[in-house]
Every structure is written in structure tokens, then in C-alpha cells.
N, C-alpha and C positions, 0 to 999 in steps of 0.2 A: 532410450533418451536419458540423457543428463542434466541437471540442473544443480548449480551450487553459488554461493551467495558470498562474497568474501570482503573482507575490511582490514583489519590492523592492530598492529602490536608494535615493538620498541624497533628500532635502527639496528640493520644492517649494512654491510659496506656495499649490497645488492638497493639499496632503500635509493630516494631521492637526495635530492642535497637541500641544507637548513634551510629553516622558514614557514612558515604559517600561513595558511589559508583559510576564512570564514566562512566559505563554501565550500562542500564536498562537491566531486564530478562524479554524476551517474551515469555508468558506462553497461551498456548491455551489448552482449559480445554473444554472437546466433553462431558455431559453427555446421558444418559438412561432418566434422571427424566429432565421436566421443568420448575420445579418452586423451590424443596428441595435443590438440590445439585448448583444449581447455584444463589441464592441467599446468604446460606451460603459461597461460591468459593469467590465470589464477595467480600464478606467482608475483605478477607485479602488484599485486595490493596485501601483499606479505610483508609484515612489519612496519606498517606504515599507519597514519593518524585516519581515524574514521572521521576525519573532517577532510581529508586530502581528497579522498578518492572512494566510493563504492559501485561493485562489478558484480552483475546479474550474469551469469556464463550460463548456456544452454547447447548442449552438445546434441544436434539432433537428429542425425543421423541422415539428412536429405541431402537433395544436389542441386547446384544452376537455382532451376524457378522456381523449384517448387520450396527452395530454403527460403531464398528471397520471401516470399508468399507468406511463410513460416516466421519469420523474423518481424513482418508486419503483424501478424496474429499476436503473436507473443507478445510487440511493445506494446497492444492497445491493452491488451491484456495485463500487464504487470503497470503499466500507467497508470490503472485503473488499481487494481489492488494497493498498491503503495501511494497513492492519493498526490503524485508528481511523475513530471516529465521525464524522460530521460537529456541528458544532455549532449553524448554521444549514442548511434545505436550503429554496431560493426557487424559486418556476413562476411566468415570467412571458410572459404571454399575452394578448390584446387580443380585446374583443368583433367587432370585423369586422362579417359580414353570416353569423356563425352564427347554429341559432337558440335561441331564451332559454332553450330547456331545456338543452340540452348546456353552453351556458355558466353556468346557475345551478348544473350538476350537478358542473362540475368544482369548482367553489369550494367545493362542500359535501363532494366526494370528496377535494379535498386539506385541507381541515379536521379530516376524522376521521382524517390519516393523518397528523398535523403538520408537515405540508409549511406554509409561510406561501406567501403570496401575493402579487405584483405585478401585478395586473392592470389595463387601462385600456379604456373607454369613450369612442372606439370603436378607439382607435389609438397606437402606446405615443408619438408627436410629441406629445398633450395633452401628455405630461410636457416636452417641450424649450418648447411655448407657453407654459407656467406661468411661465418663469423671466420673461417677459415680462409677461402679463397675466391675467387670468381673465376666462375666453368668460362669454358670459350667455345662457344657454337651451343648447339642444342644440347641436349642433357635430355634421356628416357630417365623415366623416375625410377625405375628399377635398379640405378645406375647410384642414386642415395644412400640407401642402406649402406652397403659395402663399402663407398667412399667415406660416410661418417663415421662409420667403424674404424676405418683405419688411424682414419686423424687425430678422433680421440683416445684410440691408442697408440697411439706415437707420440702424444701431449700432456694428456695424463699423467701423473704421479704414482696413482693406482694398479696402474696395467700394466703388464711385461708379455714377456716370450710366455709364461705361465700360468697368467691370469690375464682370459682374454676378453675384453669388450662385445658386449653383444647389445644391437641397438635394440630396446622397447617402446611399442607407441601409449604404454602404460604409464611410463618413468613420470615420475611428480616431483623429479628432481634435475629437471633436462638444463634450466638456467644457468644454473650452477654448475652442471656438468663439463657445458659450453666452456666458461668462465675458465673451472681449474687445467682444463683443455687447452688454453691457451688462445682462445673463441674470441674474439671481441666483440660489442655491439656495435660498437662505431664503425669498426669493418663492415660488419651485414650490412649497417645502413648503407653506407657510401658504395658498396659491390650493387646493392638493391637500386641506388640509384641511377650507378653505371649501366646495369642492365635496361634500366627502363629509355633512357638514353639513347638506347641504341635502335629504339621503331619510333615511329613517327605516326602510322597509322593508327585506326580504334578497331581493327580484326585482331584483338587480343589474345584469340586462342590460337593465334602464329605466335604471338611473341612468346618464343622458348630460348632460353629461359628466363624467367620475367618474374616478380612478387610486387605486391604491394603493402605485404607484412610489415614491414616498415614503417610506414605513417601509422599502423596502429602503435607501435609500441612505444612511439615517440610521443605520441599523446597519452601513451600511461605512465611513459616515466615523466611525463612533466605535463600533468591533468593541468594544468593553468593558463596553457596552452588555449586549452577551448575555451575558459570563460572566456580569455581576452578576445579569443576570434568572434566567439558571439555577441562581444561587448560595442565591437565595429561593425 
């Protein structure tokens, strides 16, 4: 398991845009993976004002229900130690080769418990392909690695016929990878929406390929977001 605590330092051209906040956002982020999804999380509250935004990450190594479960434990538990609420609390978790019922049941288990949701179909790399392109049909995860390989060595500055890209789910530097890759966010988002777009039903462990990645990171690049929705 993993646990790490993140806040802020000076502006980068990866940081928010001007302005000041009186309120920090307390964001507690449970994933599925221990090293992909929380190193990436981590990097949205990199060089930013510890009044903007602070993010509890726990990388826990569980699946479906029994994270869910886990991400309850945890917020009563750090509510409790840090003497406040959280103001967002996110489980993110990837469908894999579980099966539809545990992962339709987690979604419906952390819905009634206001947990929000990041989850992807079938692997949380849909979301680093996005910044590139939107798959057409299904997508095996296995099908990830190789295609994010390619793109960001075909994008990249770094990479040639001689020095070749090789993807890690260690990298503490995958944002910026994306970035000088030629990655967009706003692409991910708007492919992430296109795809959601496209089922209509709540058997979510059909929808391939499908993330909800997206709402999370839209709420970290722009924490002001939740006060106001909590304020209505």
C-alpha cells in the first residue's frame, strides 16, 4: 500500500491559471493501482498554493468492493485524524478481467455512499491514449502499452529509431510526458466524453471503451469547481 500527502510550490505552465482562493480543496484520491494512478493524481497539486488544493492519495492495492469499502474506512479514518472533512473523496479502479457484477456493484456501492468515481474500461492507459486519439470499438487492455509506446515515440523530442520509449507504471513523470508527446488534455477530456456518449445503459462493465478519469482531473485542475457545486 501506498500513501502520500501533496500540496505546493511556485507556477508552472502545467499549474492553474491566476487567482486566489481562501479555501483549500480536500481531495482524497483511494486507487486500484499503486504506483500508475497515484503518481500521476500527485502531480496536479505540484506547484500550486497550499491554499488552492490538498490531496491525500492511497494506492491500495484492492478491486471493485472491496476498494470501495476501503476508501470508506480510510475517509472516516483520516477525517478523524486531520480534525475535517473531506471535500471530494475519488475510487479509481479499472474493469480488468473482473466480473460485471462486482464491477457494476462497486459503482452502485460507492454512488450511495458519495464517493465519485474514476473508473475505466478496461485499463486506466485509455486515459493517457485519449490525449492522442479515440479507439473505435472495443479496446483489450493489453492493446495499451504498445499503442502508447508508439505515439509517444513518434511525438516526443526525446525518442528516435535509437532511443526507444519504453512505457512504466512507475514513471512520476507521465504528465508531462503526455504534454511534450504532443498529448492534450482537452483532447482526453472531449474523446472521454465522446466515449461515454456512446451507451446509454448503467451495465458499465459493457462499456468498452469507456473512463470517467476525466471528471476527476477536471476537478483538480480547477478545485473551485467543488466549492461552488457544494455552495448550491
Amino acid at each position: 500500500m501506498r500513501r502520500s500527502r501533496v500540496g505546493a510550490t511556485p507556477k508552472t505552465k502545467l499549474g492553474r491559471r491566476e487567482g486566489t482562493r481562501s479555501q483549500a480543496v480536500y481531495f482524497l484520491i483511494v486507487s486500484e493501482g499503486e504506483k500508475t494512478e497515484p503518481n500521476y493524481f500527485a502531480s496536479f497539486a505540484m506547484n500550486r498554493r497550499p491554499e488552492e488544493i490538498h490531496i491525500e492519495i492511497e494506492g491500495a492495492g484492492r478491486n471493485t468492493c472491496s476498494l470501495v469499502r476501503y476508501a470508506l474506512a480510510k475517509r472516516a479514518e483520516l477525517e478523524w485524524l486531520l480534525h475535517r472533512q473531506f471535500d471530494r473523496v475519488w475510487v479509481v479502479f479499472d474493469k480488468d478481467d473482473f466480473p460485471d457484477r462486482d464491477f457494476n456493484e462497486a459503482i452502485r456501492m460507492a454512488e450511495q455512499e458519495d464517493i465519485r468515481l474514476a473508473w475505466s474500461n478496461q485499463a486506466f492507459e485509455l486515459w493517457f491514449l485519449l490525449h492522442f486519439e479515440l479507439p473505435r470499438g472495443p479496446v483489450d487492455r493489453r492493446e495499451f502499452r504498445p499503442r502508447l509506446e508508439y505515439l509517444i515515440q513518434q511525438g516526443h523530442p526525446r525518442y528516435n529509431r535509437k532511443r526507444r520509449y519504453r512505457y512504466k507504471k512507475n514513471a512520476t513523470n507521465m504528465r508531462r510526458l503526455l504534454v511534450d508527446a504532443g498529448g492534450f488534455v482537452d483532447r482526453a477530456k472531449r474523446n472521454a466524453r465522446t466515449l461515454r456518449g456512446l451507451f446509454s445503459d448503467t451495465n458499465y462493465a459493457q462499456h468498452n471503451p469507456c473512463t470517467t478519469v476525466d471528471l476527476l482531473v477536471e476537478e483538480l485542475e480547477y478545485p473551485e469547481l467543488v466549492l461552488l457545486q457544494r455552495a448550491w
